[in-house]
N, C-alpha and C positions, 0 to 999 in steps of 0.2 A: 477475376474481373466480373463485374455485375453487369448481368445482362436484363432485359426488356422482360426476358421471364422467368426470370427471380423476383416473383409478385411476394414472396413469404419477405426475404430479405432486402429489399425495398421496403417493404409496411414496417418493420421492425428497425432498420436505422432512421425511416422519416419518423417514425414514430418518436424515438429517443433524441434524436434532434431537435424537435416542436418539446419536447418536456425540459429538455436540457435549457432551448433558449428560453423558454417560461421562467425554468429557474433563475438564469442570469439576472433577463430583466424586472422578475419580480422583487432583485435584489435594489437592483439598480433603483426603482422606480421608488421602493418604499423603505431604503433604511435612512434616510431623516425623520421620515414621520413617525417612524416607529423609534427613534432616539428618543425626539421630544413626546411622544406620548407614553409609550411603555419603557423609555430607559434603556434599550437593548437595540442596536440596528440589527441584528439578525432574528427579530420577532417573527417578521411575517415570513423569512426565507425558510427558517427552520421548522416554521407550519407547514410550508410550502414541500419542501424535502420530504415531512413526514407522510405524506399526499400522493409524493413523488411514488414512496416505498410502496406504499397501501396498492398504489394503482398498478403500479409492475406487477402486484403478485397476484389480483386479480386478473390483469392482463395474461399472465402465465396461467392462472385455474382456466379462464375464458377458451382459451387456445389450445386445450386439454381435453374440454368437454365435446364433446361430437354437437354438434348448433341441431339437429334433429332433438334433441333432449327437450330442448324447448316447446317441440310441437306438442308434447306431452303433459306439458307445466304449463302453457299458456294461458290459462283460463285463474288457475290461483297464485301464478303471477301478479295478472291484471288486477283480483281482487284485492292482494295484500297492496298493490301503490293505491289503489283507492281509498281503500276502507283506512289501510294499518299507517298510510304513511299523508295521504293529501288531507283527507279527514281530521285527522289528531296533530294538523297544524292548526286547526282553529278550536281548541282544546284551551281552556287559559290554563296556564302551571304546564303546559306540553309544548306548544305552537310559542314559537319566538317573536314579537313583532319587534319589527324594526321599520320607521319614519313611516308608520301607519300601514306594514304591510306585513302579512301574516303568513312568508314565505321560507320558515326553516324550521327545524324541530332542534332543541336544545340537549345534549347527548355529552353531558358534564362540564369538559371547558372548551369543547366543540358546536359548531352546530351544522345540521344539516338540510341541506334544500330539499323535500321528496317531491320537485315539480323533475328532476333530471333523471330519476332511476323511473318514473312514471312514463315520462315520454322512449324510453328504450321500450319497457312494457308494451306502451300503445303499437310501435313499432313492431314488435312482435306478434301481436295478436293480429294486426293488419295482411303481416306477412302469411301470417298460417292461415286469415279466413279465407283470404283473398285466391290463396296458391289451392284451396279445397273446392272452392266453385266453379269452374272451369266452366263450362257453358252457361250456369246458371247466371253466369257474371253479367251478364246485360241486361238481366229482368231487374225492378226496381227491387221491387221486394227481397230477392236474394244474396242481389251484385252490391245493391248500392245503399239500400237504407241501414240495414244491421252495422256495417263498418262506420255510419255517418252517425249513427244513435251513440253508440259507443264511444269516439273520440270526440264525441259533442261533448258528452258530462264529463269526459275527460276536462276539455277545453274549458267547460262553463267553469269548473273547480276552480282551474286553476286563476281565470278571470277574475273570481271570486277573493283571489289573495291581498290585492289585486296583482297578473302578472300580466301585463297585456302581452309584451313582447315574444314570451316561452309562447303563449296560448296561441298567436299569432304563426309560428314558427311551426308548431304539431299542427296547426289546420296545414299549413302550407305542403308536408311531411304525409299527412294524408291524400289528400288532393292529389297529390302527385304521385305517389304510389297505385292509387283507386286510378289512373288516366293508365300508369305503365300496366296495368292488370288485366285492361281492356273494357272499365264501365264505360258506359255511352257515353258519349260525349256530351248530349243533350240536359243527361241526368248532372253530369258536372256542372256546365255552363248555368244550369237553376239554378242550383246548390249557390255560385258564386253570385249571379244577381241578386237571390233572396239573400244572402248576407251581408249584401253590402249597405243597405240603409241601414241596419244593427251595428256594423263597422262605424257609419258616422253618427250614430247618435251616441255609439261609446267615447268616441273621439270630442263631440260638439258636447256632449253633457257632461265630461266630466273637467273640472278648470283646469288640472294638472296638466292632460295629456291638450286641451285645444290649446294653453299655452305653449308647450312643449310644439305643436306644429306650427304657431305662427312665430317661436324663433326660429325655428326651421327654415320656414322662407326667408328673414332676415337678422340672421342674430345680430350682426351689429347696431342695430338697430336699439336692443336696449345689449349693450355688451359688459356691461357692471351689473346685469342680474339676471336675467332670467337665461339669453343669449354667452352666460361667461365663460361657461365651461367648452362651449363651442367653440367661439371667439379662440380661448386659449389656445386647446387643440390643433386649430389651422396655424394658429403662432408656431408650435411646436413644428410641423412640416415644415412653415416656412423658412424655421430656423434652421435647419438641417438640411437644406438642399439635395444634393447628391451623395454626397458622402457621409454628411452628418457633422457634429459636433465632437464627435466622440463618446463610447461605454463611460457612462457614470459623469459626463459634463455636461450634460439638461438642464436648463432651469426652470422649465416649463413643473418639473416637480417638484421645486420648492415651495410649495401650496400656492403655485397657481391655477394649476390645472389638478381641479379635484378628482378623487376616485383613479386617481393616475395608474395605482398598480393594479384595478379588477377592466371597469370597462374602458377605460382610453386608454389600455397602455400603451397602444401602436401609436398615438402620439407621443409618446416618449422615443420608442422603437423609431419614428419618423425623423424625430429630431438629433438623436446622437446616433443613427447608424443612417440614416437619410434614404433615399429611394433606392441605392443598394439593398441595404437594409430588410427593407417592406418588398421588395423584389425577390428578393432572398426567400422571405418567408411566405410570398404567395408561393413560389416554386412548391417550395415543401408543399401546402394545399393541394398545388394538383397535382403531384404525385399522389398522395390518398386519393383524389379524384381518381385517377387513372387505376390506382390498386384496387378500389370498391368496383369499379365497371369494369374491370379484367375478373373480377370478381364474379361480379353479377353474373354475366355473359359465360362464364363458364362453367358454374354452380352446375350441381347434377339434377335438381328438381327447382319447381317454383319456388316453393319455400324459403331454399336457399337466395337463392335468385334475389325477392324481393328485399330478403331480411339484408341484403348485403346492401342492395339499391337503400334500402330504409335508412342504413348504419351512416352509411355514405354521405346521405342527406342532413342527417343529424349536427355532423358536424361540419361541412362546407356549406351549408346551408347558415348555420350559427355564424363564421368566419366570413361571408360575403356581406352580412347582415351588420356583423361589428364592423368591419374595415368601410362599411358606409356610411355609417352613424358616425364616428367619427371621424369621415371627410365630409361631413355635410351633404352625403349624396342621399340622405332619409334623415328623420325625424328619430328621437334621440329613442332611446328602446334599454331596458337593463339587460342587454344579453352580453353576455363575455366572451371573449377572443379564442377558442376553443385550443386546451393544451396551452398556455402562453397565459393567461391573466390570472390571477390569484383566486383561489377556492378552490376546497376539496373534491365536494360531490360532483361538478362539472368533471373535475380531471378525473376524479375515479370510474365515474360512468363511462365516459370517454374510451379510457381505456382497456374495458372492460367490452365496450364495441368493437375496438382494435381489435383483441383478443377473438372474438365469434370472427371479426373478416377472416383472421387468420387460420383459424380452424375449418373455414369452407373452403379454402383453398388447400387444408392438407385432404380435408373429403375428397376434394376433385380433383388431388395429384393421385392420391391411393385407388380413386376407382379409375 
């Protein structure tokens, strides 16, 4: 019988469950598309599987390696996502663009995003400056600027692809780490004043994204263009009700609702499994919730501690972010459904975090 502290075997079946149903509905959501474009329904599943393998077995190295390893490695860590992987996305002949944005590296008939092994990196490096200063932590100079210099040029890079969403997500990821560490609170509260007139002149100067927030406030409004994908999405709930439509009877994917298998797939999810469904799978969330803070809370050192608070964030942080964007509760964002939408390097990073939780948790059974 599994009990409350079986934290190892809880992360390991929610774990395989959130991949399992990924796989389902990335089938569901995208073998027509992938009929009429590439000839094949099992294009994207079978990328998807492959993703699946990749991640397991990283998962397994992750959970192998004692998470102190890192305090060791964190510094050329941090350099290689900088330098060897955000950098050489804007390389022409290296850096892939796709709809004007210069967010993956090309890696034969693959390609890969280095804004998500980055953000683990910043994560780490947070965790270990943060767990090392100990009283130092409330001066500015020691506590609070070194760690904001650092995931700044992180953030700015990534802005730079452009990715507002991730960059958004890692300020958020910092922030909240640097408050659970013990910086001033004072030093925080600037930090988020002085950023916020740079938030709206990102927002008001660039067309895309002030478009993107004035569907927000009403997409029906223009719901044949700019508002459509929106539009569709709440269709997709509302066609689903309670129980849903049924696995694999949506029509919301018959190219209505675009991007149906990466970022709205819980619109699909909403509509053939319905509020069961999306119930279902917030459950799974916070059981990770609960496994990262049984976590956190029990770690033998700061280190651990944060890196696990970090891990934790990374991805229910990602997953409250999607499940809002696609209920119209935020402004639309390209982040994906964490474990459950289509792409590699999300799911491999992902689970390669799973992997360190579970390794701090065999630290703190063995000591």
């Amino acid at each position: 019988m599994l009990r409350l502290r079986d934290v190892d075997r809880m992360l390991i079946l929610t774990t395989t469950a959130l991949v399992a149903t990924g796989l389902i509905m990335v089938y569901s959501t995208s073998y027509i598309m992938a009929m009429k474009k590439y000839g094949s329904e099992y294009f994207f599943v079978k990328k998807q599987f492959i993703f699946i393998l990749i991640g397991f077995l990283f998962f397994i190295i992750a959970s192998k390696i004692d998470y102190h390893f890192y305090q060791r490695w964190v510094y050329p860590l941090l350099l290689a996502s900088f330098a060897l992987l955000l950098v050489l996305a804007f390389i022409p002949g290296v850096g892939n663009e796709v709809g004007g944005a210069r967010r993956w590296l090309k890696l034969g008939p693959l390609t890969f995003q280095p804004s998500e092994p980055a953000k683990l990196a910043v994560i780490m490096y947070l965790a270990y400056y943060l767990s090392t200063k100990k009283e130092k932590i409330k001066t500015f100079s020691r506590g609070f600027l070194p760690p904001i210099i650092m995931s700044g040029l992180f953030i700015a890079l990534i802005l730079k692809q452009p990715d507002f969403g991730t960059a958004l997500s890692l300020g958020a990821i910092a922030i909240i780490l640097m408050f659970i560490a013990g910086v001033r609170l004072r030093h925080i509260f600037s930090l988020v004043v002085f950023a916020m007139p740079f938030l709206y002149l990102m927002v008001s100067r660039v067309d895309y994204r002030m478009k993107r927030m004035l569907t927000f406030l009403d997409p029906w409004k223009d719901s044949d263009g700019a508002g459509f994908q929106l539009v569709q999405s709440l269709i997709g709930f509302g066609a689903g009700g309670i129980w849903g439509v049924g696995l694999g009877s949506g029509k919301q994917k018959l190219f209505y609702l675009p991007e149906a298998h990466t970022d709205f797939i819980l619109s699909v999810i909403g509509e053939e499994l319905g509020l069961i469904g999306i119930s279902s799978l917030v459950v799974l969330y916070l059981i990770v919730l609960f496994c990262g803070v049984r976590i956190a809370l029990k770690a033998e050192d700061l280190f651990g501690q944060y890196l696990a608070i970090g891990i934790t964030l990374l991805i229910l942080l990602q997953a409250v972010v999607n499940m809002a964007v696609v209920m119209a509760l935020l402004p639309t964002k390209g982040l994906t459904l964490p474990f459950i939408s289509y792409g590699g390097t999300s799911l491999v990073v992902n689970m390669i975090g799973m992997g360190i939780l579970l390794n701090i948790y065999k630290t703190e059974n063995r000591r």
